[in-house]
C-alpha positions in Angstrom: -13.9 8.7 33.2 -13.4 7.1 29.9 -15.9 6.4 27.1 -14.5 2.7 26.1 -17.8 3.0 23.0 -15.9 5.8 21.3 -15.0 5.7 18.0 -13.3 7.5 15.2 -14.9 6.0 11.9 -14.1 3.5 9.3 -10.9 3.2 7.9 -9.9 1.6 4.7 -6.5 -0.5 5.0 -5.0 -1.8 1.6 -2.7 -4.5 0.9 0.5 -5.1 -1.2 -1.6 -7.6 -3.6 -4.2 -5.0 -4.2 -7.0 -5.6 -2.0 -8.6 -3.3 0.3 -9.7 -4.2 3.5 -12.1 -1.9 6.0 -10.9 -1.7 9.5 -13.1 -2.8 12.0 -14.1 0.9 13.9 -11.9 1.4 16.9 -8.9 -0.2 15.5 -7.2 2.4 15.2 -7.1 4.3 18.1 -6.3 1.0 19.8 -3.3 0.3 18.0 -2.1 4.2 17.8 -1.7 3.8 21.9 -0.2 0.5 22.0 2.5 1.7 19.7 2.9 4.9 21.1 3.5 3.2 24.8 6.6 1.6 23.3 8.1 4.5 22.2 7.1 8.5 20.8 6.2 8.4 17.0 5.1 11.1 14.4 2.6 10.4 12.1 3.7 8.9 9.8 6.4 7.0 11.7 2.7 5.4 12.7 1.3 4.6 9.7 4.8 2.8 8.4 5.1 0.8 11.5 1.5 0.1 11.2 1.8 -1.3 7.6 5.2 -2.9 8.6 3.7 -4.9 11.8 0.2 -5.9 9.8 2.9 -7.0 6.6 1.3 -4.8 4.6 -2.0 -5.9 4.8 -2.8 -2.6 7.0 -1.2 1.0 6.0 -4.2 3.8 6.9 -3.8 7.0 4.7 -2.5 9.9 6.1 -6.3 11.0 5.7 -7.4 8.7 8.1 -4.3 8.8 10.9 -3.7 12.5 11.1 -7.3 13.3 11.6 -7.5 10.5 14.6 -4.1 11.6 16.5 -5.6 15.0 16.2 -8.8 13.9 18.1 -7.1 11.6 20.6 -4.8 14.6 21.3 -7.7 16.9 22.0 -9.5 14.3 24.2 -6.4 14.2 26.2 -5.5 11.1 25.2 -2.2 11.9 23.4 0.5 15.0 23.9 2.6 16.0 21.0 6.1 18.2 20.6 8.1 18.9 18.2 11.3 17.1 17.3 13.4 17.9 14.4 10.7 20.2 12.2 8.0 16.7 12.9 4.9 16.3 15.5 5.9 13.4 17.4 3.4 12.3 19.6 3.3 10.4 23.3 1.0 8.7 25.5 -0.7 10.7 28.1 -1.8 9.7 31.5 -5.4 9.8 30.0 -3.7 7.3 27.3 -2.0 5.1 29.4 -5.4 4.9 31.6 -7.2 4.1 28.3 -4.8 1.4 27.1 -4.7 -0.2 30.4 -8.2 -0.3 30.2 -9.1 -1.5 26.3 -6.3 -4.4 27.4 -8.5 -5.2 30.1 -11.1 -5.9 28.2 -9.6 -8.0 25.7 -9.1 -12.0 25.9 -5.5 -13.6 26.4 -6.0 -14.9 22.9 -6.9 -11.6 21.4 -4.9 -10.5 18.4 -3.2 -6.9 18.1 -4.9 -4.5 16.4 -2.8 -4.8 13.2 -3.3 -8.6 12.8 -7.1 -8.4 12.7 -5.8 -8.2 9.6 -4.0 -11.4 9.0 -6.8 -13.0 7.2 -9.6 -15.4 7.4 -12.2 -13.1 6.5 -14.7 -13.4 3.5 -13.1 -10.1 2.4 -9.4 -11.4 2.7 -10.6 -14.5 0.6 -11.8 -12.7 -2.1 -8.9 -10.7 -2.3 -6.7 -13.7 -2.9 -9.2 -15.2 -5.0 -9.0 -11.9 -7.3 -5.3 -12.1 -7.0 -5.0 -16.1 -8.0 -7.6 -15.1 -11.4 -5.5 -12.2 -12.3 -2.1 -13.7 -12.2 -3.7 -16.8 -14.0 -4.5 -14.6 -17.0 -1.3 -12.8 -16.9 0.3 -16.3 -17.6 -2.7 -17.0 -20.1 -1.7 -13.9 -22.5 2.1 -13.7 -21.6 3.4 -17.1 -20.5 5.3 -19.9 -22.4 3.6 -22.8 -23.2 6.0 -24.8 -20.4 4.2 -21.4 -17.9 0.6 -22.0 -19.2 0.7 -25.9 -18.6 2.8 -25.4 -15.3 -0.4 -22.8 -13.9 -3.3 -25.7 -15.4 -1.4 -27.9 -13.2 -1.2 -25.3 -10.2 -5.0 -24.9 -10.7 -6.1 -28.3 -11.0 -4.7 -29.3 -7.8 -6.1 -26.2 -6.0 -9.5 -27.2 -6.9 -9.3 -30.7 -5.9 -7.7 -29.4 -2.3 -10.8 -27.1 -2.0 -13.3 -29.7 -2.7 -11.3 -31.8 -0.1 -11.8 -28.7 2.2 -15.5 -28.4 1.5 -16.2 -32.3 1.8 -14.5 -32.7 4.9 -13.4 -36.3 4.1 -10.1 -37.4 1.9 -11.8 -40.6 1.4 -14.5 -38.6 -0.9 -11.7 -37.3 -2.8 -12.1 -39.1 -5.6 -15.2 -38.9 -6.3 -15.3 -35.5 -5.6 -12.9 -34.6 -8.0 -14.7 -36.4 -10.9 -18.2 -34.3 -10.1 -16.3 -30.9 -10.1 -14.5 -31.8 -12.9 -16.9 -30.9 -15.8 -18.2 -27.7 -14.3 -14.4 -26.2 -12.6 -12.4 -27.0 -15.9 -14.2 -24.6 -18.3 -12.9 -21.7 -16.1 -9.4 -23.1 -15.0 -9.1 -22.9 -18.5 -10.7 -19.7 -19.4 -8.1 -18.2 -17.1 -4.6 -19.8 -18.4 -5.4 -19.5 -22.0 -7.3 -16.5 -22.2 -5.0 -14.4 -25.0 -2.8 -17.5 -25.6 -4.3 -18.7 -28.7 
């Protein structure tokens, strides 16, 4: 019998960019077994294929996966030996009963584990958003002049292709862009010409 409610705790992934994202609880064990039924892994075999498969966007700390494959091996779930001085772990029957069963339960359409991470998420926007801004003042206090006009120009056309996004209708573009205009260009600005007086 098999407890399909348990869970391990919240997990913090990170990305490349510098944004953290928080794993939703669960995910971890459910990707740990469907890795593990391609092939045996070690630990952090795991945590680099995890980060490698999720393109970065998902690498759990060794805090956070060695603790889990500890409790999925005690739960029966997992069986370890050692190979070459390492911990490698393999699916038990137990394991290959639960992953039958979590696949069961999932729609056709249902991402792996790793790409819940892929984006489209409040979180994964404001990651970007905090990425765009710093990067913008980077070329602000160390760009060219040629850099800083280039990034205005980069800028100026995102904001018109969001206010496209959030009218819905290309035909309001125009005017759109001439309403946003006085309140968006005071921080476009701020943020390529911050330090380039």
């Amino acid at each position: 019998m098999h407890d399909h409610h348990e869970r391990f705790g919240h997990h913090s992934p990170h990305s490349r960019g510098g944004g953290r994202h928080r794993a939703r609880r669960g995910a971890i064990v459910e990707a740990v077994l469907t890795l593990l039924d391609e092939r045996p892994m070690h630990g952090y075999e795991l945590i680099t294929e995890l980060e490698t498969r999720s393109e970065g966007r998902w690498r759990p700390s060794a805090g956070t996966m060695y603790p889990a494959l500890g409790r999925m091996e005690a739960k029966g779930l997992l069986v370890s030996a050692e190979v070459d001085g390492k911990k490698q772990f393999s699916l038990s029957d137990a394991g290959r009963e639960r992953l039958s069963a979590v696949r069961a339960e999932r729609t056709d359409d249902a991402p792996e584990p790793w790409d819940e991470h892929a984006g489209g998420g409040r979180g994964d926007l404001r990651r970007r958003i905090q990425e765009i801004v710093g990067q913008a003042r980077q070329i602000g206090r160390f760009g060219t002049p040629e850099q800083i006009t280039a990034a205005g120009e980069v800028l100026d056309e995102t904001r018109r292709s969001l206010y496209r996004i959030l009218a819905d209708d290309t035909s309001a573009t125009s005017n759109a862009d001439t309403q946003v205009d006085t309140q968006t260009d005071t921080d476009a600005d701020t943020a390529t010409s911050e330090g380039a007086d």
